[in-house]
N, CA, C and O atoms as a printed pandas DataFrame, in Angstrom:
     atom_number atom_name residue_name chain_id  residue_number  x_coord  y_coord  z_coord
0              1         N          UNK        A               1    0.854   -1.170    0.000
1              2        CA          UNK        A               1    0.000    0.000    0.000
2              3         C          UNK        A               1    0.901    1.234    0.000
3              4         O          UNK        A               1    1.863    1.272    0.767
4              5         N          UNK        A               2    0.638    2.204   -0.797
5              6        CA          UNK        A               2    1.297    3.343   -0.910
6              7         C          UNK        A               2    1.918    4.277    0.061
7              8         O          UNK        A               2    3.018    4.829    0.049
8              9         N          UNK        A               3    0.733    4.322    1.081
9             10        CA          UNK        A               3    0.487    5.179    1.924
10            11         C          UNK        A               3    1.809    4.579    3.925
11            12         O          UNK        A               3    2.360    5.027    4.930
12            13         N          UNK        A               4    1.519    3.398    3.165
13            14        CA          UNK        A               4    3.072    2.878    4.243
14            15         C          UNK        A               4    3.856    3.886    3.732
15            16         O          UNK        A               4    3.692    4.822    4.515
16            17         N          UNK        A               5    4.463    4.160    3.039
17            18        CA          UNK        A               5    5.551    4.897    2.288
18            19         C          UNK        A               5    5.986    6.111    3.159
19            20         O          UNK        A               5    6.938    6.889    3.222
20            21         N          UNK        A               6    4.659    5.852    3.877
21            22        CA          UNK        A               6    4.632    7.820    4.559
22            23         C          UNK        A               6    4.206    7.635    5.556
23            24         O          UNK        A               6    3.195    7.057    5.955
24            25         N          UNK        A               7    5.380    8.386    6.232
25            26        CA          UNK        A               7    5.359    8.203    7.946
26            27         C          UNK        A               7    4.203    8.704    8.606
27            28         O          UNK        A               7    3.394    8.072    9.284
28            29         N          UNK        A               8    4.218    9.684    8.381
29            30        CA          UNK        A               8    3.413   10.415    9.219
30            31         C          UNK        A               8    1.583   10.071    8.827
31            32         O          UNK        A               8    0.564   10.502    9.367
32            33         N          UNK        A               9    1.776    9.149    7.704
33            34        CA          UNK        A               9    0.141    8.490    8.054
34            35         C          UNK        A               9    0.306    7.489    8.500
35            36         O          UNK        A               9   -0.832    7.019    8.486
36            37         N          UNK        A              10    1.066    6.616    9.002
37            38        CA          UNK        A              10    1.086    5.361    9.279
38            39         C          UNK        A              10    0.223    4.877   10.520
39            40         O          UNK        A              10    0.153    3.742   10.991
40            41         N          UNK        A              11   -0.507    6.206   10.982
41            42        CA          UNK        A              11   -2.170    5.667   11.656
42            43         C          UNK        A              11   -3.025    5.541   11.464
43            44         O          UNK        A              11   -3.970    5.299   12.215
44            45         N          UNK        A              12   -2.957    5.731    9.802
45            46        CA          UNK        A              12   -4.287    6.024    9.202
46            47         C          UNK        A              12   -4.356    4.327    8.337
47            48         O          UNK        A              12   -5.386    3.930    7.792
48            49         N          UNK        A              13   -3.263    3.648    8.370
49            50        CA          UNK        A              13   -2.989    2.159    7.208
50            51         C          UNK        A              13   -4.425    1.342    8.017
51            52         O          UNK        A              13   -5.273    0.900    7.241
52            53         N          UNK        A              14   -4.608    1.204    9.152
53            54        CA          UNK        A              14   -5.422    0.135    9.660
54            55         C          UNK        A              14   -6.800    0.725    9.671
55            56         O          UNK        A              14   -7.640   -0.036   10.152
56            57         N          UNK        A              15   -7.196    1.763    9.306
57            58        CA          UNK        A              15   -8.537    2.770    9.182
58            59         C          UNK        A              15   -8.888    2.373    7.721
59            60         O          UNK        A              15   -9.960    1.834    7.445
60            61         N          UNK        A              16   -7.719    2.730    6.588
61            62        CA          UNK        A              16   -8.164    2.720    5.326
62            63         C          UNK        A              16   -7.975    0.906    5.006
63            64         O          UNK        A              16   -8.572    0.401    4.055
64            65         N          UNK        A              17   -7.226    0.205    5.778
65            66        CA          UNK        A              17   -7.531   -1.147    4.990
66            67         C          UNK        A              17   -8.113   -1.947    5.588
67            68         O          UNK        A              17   -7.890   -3.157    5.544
68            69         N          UNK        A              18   -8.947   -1.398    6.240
69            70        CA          UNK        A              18  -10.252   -2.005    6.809
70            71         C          UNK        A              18  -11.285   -1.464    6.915
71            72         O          UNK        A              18  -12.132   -1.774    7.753
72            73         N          UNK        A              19  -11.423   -0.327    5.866
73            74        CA          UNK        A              19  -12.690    0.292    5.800
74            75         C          UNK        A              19  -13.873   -0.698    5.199
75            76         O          UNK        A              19  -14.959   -0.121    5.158
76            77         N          UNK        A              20  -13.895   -2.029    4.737
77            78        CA          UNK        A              20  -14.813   -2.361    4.309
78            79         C          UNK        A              20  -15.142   -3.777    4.672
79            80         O          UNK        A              20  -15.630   -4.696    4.016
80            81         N          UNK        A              21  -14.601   -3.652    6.301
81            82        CA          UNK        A              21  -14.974   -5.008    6.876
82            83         C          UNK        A              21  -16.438   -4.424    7.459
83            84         O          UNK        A              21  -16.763   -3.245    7.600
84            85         N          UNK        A              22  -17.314   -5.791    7.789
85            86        CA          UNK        A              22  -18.722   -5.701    8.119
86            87         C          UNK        A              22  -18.668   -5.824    9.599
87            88         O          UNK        A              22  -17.869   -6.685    9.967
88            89         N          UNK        A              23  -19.237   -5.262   10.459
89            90        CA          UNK        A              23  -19.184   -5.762   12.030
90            91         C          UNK        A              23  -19.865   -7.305   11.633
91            92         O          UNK        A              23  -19.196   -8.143   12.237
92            93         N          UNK        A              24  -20.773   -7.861   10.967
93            94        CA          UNK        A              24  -21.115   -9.441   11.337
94            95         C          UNK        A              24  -19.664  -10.439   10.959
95            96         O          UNK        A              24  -19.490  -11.605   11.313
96            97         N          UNK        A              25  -18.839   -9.686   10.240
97            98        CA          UNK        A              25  -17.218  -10.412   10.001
98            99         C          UNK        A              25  -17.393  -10.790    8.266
99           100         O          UNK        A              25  -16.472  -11.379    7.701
100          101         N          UNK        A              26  -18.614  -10.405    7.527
101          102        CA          UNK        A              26  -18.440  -10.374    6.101
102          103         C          UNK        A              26  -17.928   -9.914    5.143
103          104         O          UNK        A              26  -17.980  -10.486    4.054
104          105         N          UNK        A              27  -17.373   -8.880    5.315
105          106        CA          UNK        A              27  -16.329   -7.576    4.782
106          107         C          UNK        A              27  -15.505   -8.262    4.450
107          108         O          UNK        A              27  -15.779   -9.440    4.221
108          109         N          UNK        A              28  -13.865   -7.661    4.264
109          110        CA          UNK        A              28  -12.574   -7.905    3.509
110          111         C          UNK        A              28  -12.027   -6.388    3.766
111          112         O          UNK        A              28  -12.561   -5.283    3.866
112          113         N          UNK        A              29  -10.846   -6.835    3.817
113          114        CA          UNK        A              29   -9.999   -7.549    3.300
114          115         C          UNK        A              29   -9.918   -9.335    3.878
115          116         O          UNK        A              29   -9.745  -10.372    3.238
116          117         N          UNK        A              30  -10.162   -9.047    5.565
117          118        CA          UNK        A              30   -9.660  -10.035    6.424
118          119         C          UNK        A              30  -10.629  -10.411    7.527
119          120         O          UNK        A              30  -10.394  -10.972    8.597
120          121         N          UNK        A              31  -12.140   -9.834    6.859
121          122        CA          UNK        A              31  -13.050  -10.950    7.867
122          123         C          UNK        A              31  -13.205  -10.407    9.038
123          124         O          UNK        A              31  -13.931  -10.952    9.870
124          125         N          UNK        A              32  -12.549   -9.241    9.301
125          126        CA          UNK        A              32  -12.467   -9.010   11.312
126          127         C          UNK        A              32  -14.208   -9.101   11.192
127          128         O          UNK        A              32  -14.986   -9.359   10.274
128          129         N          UNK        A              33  -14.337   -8.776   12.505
129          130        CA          UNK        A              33  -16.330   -9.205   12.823
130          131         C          UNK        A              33  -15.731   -8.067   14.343
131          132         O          UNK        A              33  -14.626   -8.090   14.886
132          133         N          UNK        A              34  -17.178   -7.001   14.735
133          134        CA          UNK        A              34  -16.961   -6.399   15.720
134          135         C          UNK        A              34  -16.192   -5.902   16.136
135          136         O          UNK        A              34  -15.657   -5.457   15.121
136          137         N          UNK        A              35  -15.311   -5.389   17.360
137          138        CA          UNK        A              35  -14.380   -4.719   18.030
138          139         C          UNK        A              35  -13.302   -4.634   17.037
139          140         O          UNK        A              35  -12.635   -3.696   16.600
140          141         N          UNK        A              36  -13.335   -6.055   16.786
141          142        CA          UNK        A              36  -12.019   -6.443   16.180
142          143         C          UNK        A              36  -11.384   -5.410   14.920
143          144         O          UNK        A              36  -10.233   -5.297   14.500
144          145         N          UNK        A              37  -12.627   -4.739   14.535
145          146        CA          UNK        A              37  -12.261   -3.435   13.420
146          147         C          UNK        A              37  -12.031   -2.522   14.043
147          148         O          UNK        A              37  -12.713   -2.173   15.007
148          149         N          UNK        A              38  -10.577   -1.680   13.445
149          150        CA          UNK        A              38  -10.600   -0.368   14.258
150          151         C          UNK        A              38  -11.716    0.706   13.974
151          152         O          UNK        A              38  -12.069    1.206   12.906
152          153         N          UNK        A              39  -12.240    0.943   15.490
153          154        CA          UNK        A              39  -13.097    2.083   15.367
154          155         C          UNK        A              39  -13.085    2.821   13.977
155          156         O          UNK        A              39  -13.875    2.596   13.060
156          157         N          UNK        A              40  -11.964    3.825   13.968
157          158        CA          UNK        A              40  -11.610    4.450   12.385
158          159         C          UNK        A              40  -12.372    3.910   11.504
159          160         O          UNK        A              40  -13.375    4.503   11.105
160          161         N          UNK        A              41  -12.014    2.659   11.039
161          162        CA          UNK        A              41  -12.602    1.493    9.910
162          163         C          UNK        A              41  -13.796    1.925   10.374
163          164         O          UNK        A              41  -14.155    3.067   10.089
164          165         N          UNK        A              42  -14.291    1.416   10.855
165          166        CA          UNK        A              42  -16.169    1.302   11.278
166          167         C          UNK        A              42  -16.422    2.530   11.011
167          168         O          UNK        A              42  -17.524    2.489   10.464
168          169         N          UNK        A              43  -16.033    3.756   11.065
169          170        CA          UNK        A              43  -16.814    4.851   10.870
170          171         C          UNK        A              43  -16.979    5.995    9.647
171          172         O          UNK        A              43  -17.734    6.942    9.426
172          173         N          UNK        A              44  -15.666    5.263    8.882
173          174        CA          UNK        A              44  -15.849    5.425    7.305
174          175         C          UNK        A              44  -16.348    4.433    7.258
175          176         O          UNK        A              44  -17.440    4.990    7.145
176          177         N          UNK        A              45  -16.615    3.367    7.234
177          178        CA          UNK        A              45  -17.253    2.664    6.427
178          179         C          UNK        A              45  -19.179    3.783    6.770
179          180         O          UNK        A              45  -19.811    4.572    6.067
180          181         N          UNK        A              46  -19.310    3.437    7.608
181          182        CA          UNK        A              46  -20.253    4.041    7.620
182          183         C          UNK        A              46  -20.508    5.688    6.837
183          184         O          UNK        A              46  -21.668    5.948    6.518
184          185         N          UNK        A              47  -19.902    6.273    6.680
185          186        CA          UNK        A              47  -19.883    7.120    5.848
186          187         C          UNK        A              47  -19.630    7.114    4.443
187          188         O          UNK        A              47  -20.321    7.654    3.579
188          189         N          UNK        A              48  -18.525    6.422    4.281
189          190        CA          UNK        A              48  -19.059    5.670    3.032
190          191         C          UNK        A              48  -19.763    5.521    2.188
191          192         O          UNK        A              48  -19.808    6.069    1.087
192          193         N          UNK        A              49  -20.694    4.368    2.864
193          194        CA          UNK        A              49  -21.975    4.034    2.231
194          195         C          UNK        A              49  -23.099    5.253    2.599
195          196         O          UNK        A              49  -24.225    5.397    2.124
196          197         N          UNK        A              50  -22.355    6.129    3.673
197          198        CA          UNK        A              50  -23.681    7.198    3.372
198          199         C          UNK        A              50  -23.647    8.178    2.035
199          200         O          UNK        A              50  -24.516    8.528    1.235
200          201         N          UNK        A              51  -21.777    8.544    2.216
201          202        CA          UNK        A              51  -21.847    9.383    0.805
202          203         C          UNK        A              51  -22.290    8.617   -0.278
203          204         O          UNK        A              51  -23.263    9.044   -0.898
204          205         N          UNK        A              52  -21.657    7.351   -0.699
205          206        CA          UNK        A              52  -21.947    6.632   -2.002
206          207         C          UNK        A              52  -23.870    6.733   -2.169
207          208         O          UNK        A              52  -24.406    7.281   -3.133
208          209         N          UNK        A              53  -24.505    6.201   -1.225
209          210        CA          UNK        A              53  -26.038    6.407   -1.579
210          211         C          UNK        A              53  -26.505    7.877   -1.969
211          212         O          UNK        A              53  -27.340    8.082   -2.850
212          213         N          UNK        A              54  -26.002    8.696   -1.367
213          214        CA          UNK        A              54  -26.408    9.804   -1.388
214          215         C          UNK        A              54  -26.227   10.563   -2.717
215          216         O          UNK        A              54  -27.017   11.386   -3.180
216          217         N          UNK        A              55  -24.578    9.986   -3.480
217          218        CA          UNK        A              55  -24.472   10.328   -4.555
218          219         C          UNK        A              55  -25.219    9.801   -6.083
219          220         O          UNK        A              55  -25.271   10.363   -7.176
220          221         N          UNK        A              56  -25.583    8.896   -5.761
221          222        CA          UNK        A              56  -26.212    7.679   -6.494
222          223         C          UNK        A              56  -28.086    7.970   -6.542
223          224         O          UNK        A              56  -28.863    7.591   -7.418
224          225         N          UNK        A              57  -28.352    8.646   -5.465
225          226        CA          UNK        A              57  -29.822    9.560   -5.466
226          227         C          UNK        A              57  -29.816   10.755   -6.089
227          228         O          UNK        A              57  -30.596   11.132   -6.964
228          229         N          UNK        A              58  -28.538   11.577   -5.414
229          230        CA          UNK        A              58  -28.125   12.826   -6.432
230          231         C          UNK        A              58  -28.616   12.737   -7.736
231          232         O          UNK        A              58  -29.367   13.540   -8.290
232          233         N          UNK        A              59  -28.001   11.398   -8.327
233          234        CA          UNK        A              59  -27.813   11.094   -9.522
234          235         C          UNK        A              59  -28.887   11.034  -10.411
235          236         O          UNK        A              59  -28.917   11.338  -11.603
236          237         N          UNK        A              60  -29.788   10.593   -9.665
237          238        CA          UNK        A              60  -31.372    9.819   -9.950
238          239         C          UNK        A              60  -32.457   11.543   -9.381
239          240         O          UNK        A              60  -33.677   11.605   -9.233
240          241         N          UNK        A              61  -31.439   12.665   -9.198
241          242        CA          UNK        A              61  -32.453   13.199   -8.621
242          243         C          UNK        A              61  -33.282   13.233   -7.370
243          244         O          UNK        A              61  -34.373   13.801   -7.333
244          245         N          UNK        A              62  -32.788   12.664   -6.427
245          246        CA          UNK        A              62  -33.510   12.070   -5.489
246          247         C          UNK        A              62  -32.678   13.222   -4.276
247          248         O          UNK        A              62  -31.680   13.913   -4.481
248          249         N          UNK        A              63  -33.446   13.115   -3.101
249          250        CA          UNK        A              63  -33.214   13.773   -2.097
250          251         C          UNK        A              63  -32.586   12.739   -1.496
251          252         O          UNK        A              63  -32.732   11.596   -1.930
252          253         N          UNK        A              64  -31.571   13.094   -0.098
253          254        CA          UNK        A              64  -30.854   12.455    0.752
254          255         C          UNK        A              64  -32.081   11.394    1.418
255          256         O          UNK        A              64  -32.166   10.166    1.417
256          257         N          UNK        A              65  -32.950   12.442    1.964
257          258        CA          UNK        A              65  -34.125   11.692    2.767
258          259         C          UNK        A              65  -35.023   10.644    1.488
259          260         O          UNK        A              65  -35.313    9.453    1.602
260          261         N          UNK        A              66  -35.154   11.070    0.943
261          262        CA          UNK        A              66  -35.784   10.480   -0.247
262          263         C          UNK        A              66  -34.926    9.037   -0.370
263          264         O          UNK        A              66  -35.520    7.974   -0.191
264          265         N          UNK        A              67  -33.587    9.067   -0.665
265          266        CA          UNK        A              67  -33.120    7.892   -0.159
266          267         C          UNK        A              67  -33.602    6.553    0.158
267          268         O          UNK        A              67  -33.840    5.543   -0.505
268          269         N          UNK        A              68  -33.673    6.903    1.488
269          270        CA          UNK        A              68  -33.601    6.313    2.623
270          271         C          UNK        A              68  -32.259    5.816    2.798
271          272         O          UNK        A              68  -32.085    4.714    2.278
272          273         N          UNK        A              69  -31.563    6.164    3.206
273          274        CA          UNK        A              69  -30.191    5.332    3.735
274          275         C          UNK        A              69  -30.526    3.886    4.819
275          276         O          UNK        A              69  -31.416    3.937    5.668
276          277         N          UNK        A              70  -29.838    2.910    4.651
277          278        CA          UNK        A              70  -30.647    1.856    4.649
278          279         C          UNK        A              70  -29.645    1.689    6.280
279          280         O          UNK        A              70  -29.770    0.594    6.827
280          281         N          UNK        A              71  -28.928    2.493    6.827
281          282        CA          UNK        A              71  -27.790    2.172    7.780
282          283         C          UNK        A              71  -28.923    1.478    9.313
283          284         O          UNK        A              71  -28.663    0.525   10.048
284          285         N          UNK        A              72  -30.054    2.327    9.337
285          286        CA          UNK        A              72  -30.646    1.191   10.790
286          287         C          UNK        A              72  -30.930    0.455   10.735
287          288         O          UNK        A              72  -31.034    0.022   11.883
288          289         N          UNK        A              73  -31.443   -0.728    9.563
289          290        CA          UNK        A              73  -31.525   -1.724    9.301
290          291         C          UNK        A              73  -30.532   -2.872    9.477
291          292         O          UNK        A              73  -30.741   -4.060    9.721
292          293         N          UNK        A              74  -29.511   -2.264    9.308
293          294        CA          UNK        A              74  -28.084   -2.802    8.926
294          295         C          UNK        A              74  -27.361   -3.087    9.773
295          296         O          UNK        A              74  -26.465   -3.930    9.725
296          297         N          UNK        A              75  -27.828   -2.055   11.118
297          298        CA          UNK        A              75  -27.050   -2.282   12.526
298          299         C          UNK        A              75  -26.884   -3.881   13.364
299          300         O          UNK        A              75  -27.641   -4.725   13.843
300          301         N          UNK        A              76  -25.585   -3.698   13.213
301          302        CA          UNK        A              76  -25.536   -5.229   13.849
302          303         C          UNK        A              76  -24.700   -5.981   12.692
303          304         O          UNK        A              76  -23.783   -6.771   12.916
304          305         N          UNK        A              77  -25.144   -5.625   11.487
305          306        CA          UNK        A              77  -24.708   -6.866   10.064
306          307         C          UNK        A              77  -23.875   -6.437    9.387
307          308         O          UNK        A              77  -22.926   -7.196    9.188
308          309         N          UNK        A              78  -23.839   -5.203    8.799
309          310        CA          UNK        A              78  -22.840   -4.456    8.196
310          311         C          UNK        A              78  -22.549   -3.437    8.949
311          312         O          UNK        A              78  -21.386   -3.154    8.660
312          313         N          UNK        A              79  -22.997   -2.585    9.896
313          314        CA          UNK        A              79  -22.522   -1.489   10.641
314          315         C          UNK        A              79  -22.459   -1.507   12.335
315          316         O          UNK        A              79  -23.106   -2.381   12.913
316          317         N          UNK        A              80  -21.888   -0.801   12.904
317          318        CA          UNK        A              80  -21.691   -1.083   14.642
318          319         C          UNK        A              80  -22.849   -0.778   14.872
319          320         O          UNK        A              80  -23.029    0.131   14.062
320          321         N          UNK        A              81  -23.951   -0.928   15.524
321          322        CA          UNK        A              81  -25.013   -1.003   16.164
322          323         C          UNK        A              81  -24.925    0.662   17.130
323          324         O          UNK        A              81  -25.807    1.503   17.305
324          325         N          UNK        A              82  -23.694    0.633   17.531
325          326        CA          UNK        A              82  -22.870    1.824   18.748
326          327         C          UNK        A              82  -23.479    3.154   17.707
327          328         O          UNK        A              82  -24.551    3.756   17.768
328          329         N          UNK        A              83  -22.175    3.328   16.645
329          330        CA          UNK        A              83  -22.543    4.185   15.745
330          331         C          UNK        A              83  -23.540    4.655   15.431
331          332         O          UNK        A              83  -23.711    5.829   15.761
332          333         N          UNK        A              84  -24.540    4.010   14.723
333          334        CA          UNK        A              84  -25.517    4.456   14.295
334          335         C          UNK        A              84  -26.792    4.816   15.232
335          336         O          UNK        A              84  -27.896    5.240   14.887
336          337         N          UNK        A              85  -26.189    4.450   16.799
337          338        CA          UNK        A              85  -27.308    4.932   17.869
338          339         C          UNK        A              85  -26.522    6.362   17.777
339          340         O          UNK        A              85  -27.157    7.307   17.310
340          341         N          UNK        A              86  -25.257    6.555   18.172
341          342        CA          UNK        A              86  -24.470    7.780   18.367
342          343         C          UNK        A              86  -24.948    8.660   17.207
343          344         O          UNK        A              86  -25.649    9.631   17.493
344          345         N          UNK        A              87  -24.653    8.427   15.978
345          346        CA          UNK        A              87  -24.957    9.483   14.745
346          347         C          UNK        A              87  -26.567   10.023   14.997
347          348         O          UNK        A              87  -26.875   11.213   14.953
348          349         N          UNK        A              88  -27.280    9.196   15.201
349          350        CA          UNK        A              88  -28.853    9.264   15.428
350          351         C          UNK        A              88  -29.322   10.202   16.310
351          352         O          UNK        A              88  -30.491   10.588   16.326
352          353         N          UNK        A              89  -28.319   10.643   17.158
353          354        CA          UNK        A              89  -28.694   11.575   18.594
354          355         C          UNK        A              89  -28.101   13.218   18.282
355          356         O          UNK        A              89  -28.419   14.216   18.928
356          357         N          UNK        A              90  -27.482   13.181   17.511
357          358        CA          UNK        A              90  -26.742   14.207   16.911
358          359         C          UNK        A              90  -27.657   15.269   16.192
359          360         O          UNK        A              90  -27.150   16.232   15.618
């Protein structure tokens, strides 16, 4: 990965190569499930998939809310359950 290359991100390597593990452990690169993802990871991922939907409605014309972002459904399977109570109160 590129970004080894460079010191001064070298806290950011375990955030970006595990942004697309699932808390149920379905993700990848390496399967982690729960805790086991660094926080970081878990919370792009979750953003993520909020920007990507959001752009993809853009696209279609659609409003954010119009949407529906599908993330409370999801809690528990693909996203921390934690998170998406935390973002929700905000």
């Amino acid at each position: 990965m590129i970004i080894n290359e460079i010191e001064s991100l070298a806290p950011m390597v375990p955030i970006i190569l595990h942004h697309h593990e699932r808390y149920d452990g379905k993700g990848y690169p390496d399967g982690l499930k729960g805790e086991a993802i660094p926080i970081g990871a878990r919370i792009v991922h979750v953003t993520d998939a909020y920007d990507t939907m959001v752009r993809a409605c853009y696209r279609d014309m659609m409003t954010a809310g119009a949407c529906g972002f599908r993330a409370p459904q999801d809690a528990g399977t693909q996203f921390d359950r934690k998170l998406l109570k935390l973002s929700s109160q905000s």
